[in-house]
C-alpha distance (Angstrom), angle and dihedral (degrees) to the residues before:
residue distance angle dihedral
X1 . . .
X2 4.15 . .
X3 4.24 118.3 .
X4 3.75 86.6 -98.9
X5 3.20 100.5 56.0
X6 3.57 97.2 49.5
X7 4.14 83.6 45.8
X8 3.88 90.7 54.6
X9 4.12 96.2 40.7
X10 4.24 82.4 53.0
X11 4.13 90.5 51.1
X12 3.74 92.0 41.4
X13 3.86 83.8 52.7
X14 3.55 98.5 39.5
X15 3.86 92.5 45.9
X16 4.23 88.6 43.4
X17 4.03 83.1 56.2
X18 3.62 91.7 48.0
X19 3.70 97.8 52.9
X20 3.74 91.4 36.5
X21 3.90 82.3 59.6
X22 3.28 101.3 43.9
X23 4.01 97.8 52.7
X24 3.85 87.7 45.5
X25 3.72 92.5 56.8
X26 3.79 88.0 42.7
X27 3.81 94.8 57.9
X28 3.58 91.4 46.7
X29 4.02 95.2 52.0
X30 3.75 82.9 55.4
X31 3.74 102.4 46.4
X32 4.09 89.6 40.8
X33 3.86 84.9 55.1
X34 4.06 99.7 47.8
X35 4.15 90.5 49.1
X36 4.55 81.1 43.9
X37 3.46 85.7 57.0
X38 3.88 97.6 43.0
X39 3.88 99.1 55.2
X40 3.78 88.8 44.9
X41 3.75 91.3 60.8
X42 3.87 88.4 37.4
X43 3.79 84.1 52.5
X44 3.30 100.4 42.6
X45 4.09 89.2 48.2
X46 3.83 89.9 49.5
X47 3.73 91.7 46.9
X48 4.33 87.5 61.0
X49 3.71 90.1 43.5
X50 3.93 91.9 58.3
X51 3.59 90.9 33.2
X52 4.25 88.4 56.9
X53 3.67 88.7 43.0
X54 3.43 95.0 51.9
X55 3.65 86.1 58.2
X56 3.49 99.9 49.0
X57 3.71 89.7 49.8
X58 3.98 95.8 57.0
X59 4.01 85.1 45.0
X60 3.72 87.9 63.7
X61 4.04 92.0 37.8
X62 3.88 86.8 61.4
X63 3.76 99.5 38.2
X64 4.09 82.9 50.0
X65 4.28 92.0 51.4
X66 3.56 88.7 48.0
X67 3.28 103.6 44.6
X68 4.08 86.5 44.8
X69 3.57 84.1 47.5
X70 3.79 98.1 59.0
X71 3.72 91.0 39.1
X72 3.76 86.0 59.0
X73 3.70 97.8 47.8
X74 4.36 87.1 49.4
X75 3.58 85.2 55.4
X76 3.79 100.7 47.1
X77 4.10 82.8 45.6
X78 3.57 97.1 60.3
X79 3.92 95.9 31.7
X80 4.33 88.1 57.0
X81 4.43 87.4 43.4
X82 4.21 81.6 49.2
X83 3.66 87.6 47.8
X84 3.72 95.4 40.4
X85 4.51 94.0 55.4
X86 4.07 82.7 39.8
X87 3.63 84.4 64.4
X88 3.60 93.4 40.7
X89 3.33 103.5 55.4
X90 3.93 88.2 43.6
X91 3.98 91.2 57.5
X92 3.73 80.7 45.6
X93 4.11 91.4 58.7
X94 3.37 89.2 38.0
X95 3.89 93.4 64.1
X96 3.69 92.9 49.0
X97 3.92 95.3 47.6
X98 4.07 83.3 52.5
X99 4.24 83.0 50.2
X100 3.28 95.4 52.2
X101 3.73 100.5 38.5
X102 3.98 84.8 55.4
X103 3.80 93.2 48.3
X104 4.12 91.5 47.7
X105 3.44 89.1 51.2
X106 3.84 91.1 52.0
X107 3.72 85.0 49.8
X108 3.96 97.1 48.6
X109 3.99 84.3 56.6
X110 3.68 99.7 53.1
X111 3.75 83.5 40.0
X112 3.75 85.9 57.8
X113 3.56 89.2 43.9
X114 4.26 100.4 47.7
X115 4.39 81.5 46.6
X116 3.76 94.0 51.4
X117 4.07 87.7 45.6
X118 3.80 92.7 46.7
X119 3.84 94.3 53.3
X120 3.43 87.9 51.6
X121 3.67 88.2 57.5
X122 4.01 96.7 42.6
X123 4.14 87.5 50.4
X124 3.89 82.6 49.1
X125 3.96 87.9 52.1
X126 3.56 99.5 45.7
X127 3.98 83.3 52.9
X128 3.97 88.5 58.4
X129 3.56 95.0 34.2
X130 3.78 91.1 51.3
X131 4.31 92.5 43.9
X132 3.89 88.3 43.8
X133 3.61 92.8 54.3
X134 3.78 87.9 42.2
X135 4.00 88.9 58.3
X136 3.63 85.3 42.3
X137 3.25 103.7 64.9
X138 3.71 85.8 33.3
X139 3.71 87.7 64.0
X140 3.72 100.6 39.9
X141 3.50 104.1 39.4
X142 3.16 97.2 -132.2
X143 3.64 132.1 118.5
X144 4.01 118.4 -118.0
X145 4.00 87.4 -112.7
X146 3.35 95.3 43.4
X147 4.06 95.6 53.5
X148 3.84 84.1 46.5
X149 3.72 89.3 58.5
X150 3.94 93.8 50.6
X151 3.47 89.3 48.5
X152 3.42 94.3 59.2
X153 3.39 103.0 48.3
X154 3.79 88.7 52.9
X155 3.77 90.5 48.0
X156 3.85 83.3 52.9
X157 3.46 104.4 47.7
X158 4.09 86.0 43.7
X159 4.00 87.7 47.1
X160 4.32 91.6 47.0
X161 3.40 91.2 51.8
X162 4.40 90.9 49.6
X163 3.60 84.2 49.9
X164 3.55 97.5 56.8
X165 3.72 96.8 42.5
X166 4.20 92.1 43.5
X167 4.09 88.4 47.1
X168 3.77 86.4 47.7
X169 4.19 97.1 46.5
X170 4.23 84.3 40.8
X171 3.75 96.0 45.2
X172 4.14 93.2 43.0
X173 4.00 86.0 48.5
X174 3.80 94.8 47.6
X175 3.85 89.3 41.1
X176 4.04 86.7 51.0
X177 3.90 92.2 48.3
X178 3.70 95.1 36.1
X179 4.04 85.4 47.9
X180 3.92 89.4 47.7
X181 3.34 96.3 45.2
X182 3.99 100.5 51.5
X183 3.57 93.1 39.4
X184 3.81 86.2 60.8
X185 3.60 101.9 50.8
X186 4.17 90.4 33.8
X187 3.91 87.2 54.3
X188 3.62 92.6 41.2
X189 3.99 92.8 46.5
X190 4.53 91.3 41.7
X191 3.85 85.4 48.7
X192 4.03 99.2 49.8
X193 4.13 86.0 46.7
X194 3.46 105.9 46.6
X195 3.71 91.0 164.7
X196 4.15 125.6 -177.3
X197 3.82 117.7 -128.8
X198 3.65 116.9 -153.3
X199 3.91 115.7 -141.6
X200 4.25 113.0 -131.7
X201 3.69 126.2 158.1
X202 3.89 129.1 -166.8
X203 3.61 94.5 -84.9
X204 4.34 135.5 69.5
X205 3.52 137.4 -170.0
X206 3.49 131.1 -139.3
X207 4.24 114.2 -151.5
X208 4.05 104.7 -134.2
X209 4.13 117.8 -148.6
X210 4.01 79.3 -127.3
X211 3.62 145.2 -30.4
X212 3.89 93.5 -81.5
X213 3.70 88.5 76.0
X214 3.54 94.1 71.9
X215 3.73 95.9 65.5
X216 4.06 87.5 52.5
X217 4.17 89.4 48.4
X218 3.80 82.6 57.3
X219 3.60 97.5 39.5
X220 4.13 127.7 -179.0
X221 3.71 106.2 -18.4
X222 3.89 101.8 -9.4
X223 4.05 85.3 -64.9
X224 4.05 96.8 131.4
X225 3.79 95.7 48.1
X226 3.65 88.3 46.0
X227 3.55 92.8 57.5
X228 3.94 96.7 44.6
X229 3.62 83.5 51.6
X230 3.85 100.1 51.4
X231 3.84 94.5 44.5
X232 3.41 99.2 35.3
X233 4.48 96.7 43.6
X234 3.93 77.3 -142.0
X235 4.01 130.0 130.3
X236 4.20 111.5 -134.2
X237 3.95 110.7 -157.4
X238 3.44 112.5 -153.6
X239 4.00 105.4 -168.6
X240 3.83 132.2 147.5
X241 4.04 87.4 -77.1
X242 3.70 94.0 141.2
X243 4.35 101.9 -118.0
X244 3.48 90.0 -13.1
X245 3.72 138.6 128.5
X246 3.73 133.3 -177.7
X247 3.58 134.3 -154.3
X248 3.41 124.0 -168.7
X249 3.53 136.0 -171.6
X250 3.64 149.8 138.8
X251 3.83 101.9 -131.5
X252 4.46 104.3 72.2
X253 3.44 82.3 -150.8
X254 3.94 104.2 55.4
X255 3.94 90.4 45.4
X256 3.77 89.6 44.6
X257 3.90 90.7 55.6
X258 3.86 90.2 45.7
X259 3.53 91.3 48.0
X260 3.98 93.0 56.9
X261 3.65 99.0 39.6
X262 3.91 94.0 44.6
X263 3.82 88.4 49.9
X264 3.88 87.7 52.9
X265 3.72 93.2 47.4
X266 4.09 91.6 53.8
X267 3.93 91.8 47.4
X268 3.73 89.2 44.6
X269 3.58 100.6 41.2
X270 3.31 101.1 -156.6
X271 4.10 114.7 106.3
X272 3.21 130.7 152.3
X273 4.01 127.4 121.0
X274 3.55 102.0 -59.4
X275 3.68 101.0 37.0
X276 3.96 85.8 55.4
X277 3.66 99.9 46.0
X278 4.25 80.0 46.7
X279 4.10 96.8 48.7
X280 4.25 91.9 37.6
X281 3.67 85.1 60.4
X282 3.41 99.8 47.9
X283 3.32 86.0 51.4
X284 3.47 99.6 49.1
X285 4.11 90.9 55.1
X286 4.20 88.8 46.3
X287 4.03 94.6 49.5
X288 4.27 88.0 40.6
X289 3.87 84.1 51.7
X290 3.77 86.3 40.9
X291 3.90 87.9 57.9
X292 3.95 94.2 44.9
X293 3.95 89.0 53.7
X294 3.99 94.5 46.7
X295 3.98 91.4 47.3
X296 3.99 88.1 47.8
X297 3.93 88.8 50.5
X298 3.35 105.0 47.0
X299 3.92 92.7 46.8
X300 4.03 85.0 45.9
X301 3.53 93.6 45.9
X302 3.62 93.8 55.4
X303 3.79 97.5 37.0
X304 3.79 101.7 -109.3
X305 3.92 116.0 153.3
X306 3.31 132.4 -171.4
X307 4.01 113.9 24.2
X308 3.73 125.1 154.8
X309 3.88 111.6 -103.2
X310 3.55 100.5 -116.2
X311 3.94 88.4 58.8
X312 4.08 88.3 52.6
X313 3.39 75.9 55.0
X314 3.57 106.1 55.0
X315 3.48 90.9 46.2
X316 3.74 96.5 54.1
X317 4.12 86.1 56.8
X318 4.19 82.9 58.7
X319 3.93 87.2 69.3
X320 3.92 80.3 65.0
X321 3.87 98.5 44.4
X322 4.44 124.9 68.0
X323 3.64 127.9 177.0
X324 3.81 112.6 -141.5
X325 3.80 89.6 -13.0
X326 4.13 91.0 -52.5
X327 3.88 112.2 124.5
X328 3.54 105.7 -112.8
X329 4.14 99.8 -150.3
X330 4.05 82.4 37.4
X331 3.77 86.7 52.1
X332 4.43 93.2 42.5
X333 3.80 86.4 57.7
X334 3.99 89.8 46.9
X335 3.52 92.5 49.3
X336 3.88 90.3 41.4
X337 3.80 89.0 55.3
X338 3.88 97.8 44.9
X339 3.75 88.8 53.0
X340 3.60 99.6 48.6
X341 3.74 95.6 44.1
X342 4.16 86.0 46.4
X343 4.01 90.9 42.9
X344 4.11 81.8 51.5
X345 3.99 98.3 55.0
X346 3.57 90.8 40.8
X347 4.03 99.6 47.7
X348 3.74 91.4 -111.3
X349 4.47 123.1 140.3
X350 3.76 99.9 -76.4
X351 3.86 90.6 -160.3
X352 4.16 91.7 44.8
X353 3.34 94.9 57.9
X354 3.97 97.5 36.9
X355 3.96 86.1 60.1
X356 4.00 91.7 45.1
X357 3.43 89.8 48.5
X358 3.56 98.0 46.2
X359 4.25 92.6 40.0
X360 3.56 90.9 42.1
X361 3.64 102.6 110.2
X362 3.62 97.7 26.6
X363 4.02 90.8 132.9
X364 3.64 90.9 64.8
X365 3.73 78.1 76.9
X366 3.80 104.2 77.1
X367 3.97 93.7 11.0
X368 3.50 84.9 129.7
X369 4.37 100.0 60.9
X370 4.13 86.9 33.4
X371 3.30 136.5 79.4
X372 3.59 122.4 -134.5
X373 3.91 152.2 16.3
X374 3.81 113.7 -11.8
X375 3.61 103.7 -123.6
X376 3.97 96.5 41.7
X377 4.13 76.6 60.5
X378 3.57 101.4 41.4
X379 3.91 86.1 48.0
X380 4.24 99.0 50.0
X381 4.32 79.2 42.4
X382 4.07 84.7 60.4
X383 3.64 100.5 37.5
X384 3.96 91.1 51.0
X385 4.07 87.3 53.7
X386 3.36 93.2 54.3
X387 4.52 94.5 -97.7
X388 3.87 100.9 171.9
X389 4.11 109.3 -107.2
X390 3.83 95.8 -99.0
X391 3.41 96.3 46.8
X392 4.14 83.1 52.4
X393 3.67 92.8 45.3
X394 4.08 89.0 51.5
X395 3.99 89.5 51.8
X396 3.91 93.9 46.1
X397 4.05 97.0 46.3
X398 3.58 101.2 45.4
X399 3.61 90.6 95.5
X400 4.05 92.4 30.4
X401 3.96 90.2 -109.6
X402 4.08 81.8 125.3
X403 3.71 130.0 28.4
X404 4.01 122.2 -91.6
X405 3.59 110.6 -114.2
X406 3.86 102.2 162.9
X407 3.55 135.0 60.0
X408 4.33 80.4 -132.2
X409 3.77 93.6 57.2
X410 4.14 95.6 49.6
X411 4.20 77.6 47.1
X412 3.43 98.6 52.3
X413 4.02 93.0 41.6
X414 3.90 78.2 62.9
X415 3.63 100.3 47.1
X416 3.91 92.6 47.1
X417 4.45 86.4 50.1
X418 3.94 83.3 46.1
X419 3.90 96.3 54.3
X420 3.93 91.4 40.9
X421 3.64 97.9 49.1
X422 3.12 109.5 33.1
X423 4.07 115.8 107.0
X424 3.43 113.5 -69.7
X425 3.39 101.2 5.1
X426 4.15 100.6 119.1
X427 3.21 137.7 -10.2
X428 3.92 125.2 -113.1
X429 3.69 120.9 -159.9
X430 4.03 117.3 -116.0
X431 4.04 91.6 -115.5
X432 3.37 94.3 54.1
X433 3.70 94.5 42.6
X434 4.06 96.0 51.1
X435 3.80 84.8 42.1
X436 4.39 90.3 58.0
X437 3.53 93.3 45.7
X438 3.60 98.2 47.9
X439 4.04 88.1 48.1
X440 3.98 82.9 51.6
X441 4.22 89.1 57.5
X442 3.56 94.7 35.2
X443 4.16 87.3 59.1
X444 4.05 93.4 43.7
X445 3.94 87.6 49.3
X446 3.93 96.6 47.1
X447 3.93 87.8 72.0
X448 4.49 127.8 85.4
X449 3.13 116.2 -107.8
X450 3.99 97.8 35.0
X451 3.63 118.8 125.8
X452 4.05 96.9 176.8
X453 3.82 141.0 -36.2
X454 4.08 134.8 -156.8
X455 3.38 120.1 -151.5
X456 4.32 108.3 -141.5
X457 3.23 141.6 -178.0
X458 3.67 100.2 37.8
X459 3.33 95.3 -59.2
X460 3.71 97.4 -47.4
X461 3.94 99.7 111.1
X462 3.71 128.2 23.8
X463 4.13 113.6 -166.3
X464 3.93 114.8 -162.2
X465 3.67 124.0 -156.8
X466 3.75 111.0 -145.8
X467 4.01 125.8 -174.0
X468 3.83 117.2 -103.4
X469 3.59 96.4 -139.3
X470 3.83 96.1 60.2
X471 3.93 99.1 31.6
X472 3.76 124.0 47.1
X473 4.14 127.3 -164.6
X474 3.97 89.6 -89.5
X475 3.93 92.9 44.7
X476 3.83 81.7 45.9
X477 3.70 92.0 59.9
X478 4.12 93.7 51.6
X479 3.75 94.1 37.0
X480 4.02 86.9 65.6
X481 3.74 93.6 45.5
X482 3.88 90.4 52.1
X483 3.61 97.0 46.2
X484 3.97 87.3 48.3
X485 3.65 96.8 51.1
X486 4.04 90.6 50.6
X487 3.90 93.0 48.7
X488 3.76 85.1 57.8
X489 4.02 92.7 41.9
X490 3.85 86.1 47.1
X491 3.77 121.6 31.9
X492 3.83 133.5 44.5
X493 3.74 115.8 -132.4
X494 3.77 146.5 152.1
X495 3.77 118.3 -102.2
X496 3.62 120.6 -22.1
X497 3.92 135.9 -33.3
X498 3.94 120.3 -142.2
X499 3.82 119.8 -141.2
X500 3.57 112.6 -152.1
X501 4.18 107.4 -173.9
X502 4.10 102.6 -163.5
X503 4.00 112.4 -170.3
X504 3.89 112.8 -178.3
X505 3.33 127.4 -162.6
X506 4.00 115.0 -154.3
X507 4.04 132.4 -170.6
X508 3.45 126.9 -171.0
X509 3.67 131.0 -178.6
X510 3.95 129.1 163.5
X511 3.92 121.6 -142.4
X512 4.03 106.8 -143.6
């Protein structure tokens, strides 16, 4: 290819670009234009729109205000016709409060008036008064202090003998209710209980095969009694009771373990020193378990938790121990029962006075190594095992050795009289028993005024005959609470005593 050539190929080329360029840029210029033209008119179209809107808008603005604005103008209408009855009805008020101030004031001055009349009248009284008491004393001789005196006196004589008669009616209707009432829950308490007492004494007999058996309890030279009786601490009486032998003792326990191991010895038939000392000792372990089992019953039984071991202990040697032929663990778990049911009708502790009750004669226990009362024992034995205090104080005041500081120790004081005295319960030997009641007369006829007296019922009631001319009803009524409070300061008895106080009053005439 020649220079021009190549010259002429690069202005074609050049001149191509050109025009290539130049209609390009045309066709944009034209397209650029047509979309100008379209957002103008879009604009332009928008632009009314907002402008018609805009309009509309500030319609609704000034339709709002002015319908506000009448709103407002209701509201401030009614609110000024509310304000205009409130004022109304207070001008109204107003006008009856000035009424009725005017009328009290007219009332305050014939008020004043009726006051200044009736102190007129009173000064004119006390003028009367004053001249009748004049002609008064004129008439009766008497001076005004002196009438006041005998006046007195009558009103006191008059008011003595009201006394007596209203103490009498109140204490005879408390008695009646009290009576009632305790009867009820005793009765109720006796009949849910309904407990057996088993009869011992201090002495037990042991049934021989045969008379033969006697020598071999005695043995060579007295050697096999002597044994029994050394381990045992218990007496054998060997009389002409045909295959019989008793032991007696003082200590349940002892006899109990003598019983047992002498018993062994006959069905064994071997005894001699060794086999006694062997069998006694067996025994003594059996009746000690005996005790632990009886002291965990009775406490089960009754649903008492938690007592030291020594006390289920103690207990278990009341199986052993009676009290006029009364069983005295039988008799703790009466007792126990009668207090808790009494405690529960009278909105005591149940369980307090179910553990006093059950505790309560503890001391009778080891009343035989101690010294002193019973309860005061039983109660130090509690309080050294760790007994709460009113559970002590219960133990220690059923007998009145210690003051009563719960309603559940005055309960189970009742409950252990109830169990003791009720039929049945223990015997009492005829010397003692003539020896109480005559001790019961002997008290009724140590006061004035007391002609005779008869002590009935067993015991249980004493009724005193007084004269009429030295005793009247009221003197009656204090001559019965005397004699009752020295009966209790005096004698010992089961349950309670009634004093009946009988004044007669007798006239005789004869027609001739």
């Amino acid at each position: 290819m020649g220079f021009w050539q190549l010259i002429i190929a690069f202005v074609t080329l050049v001149v191509g670009m050109a025009v290539g360029f130049a209609i390009g840029y045309l066709l944009r210029t034209r397209t650029i234009g047509r979309n100008i033209a379209r957002l103008e008119e879009e604009a332009n179209r928008t632009l009314a729109e907002a402008r018609t809107r805009a309009m509309e808008i500030e319609i609704e603005a000034r339709d709002k205000a002015l319908a506000i604005l009448q709103e407002a103008e209701a509201e401030e209408k009614q609110r000024l016709r509310e304000i205009s009855r409130q004022e109304s009805r207070l001008q109204s008020r107003r006008d009856a409060l000035d009424q009725r101030m005017d009328a009290l004031e007219a009332r305050e001055k014939k008020l004043k008036m009726q006051e200044k009349a009736l102190e007129e009248k009173q000064a004119e009284l006390d003028r009367a008064w004053e001249q009748h008491l004049a002609e008064l004393e004129r008439i009766s001789g008497l001076s005004r202090e002196e009438a006041k005196e005998l006046l007195l006196k009558e009103i006191e004589a008059t008011a003595e003998m009201d006394a007596a008669r209203i103490i009498r009616e109140s204490e005879a209707r408390a008695l009646e209710e009290a009576e009632r009432r305790a009867r009820e829950i005793i009765t109720t308490s006796i009949q849910r209980v309904a407990a057996d007492q088993v009869a011992d004494t201090t002495v037990s007999a042991v049934e021989l095969p045969s008379d033969e058996m006697k020598g071999r309890i005695i043995g060579r030279g007295g050697r096999n009694i002597r044994t029994i009786e050394a381990m045992t601490g218990v007496d054998l009486v060997i009389d002409d009771t045909p295959d019989t032998v008793i032991l007696s003792s003082f200590d349940p326990v002892r006899r109990e373990v003598a019983r047992l191991a002498l018993e062994r010895l006959v069905l064994d038939g071997r005894i001699h020193p060794g086999r006694i000392e062997k069998m006694v000792e067996k025994a003594r372990e059996e009746v000690e378990e005996t005790i632990r089992e009886e002291g965990e019953r009775a406490a089960l039984d009754l649903g008492i938790h938690g007592l030291h071991p020594e006390i289920i202990k103690l207990l278990g040697r009341l199986h052993y121990r009676t009290s006029y032929g009364q069983n005295v663990l039988q008799h703790s778990k009466e007792t126990a029962r009668l207090a808790a049911m009494m405690a529960a009708e009278l909105g005591g502790n149940v369980e307090l006075a179910k553990r006093a009750g059950l505790l309560h004669d503890l001391g009778k226990a080891v009343d035989y190594e101690v010294d002193g009362p019973h309860a005061l024992i039983g109660a130090e034995i509690a309080s050294r095992y760790g007994v709460p205090d009113d559970v002590v104080n219960a133990i220690g005041a059923h007998h009145c050795e210690m003051e009563q500081c719960t309603l559940e120790a005055i309960l189970v004081q009742a409950a252990d009289a109830i169990s003791s005295a009720r039929p049945g319960a223990r015997r009492e030997s005829l010397e003692s028993y003539i020896k109480r009641i005559r001790a019961l007369e002997q008290v009724a006829n140590s006061f004035e005024g007391v002609e005779t007296s008869f002590a009935i019922q067993a015991g249980r009631e004493v009724r005193i005959i007084v004269k009429p001319d030295e005793v009247d009803d009221a003197g009656a009524v204090r001559l019965s609470r005397e004699i009752a409070r020295k009966v209790e300061e005096s004698l010992e008895f089961p349950g309670q005593i009634k004093v009946t106080v009988i004044r007669e009053t007798r006239a005789t005439e004869y027609a001739k």
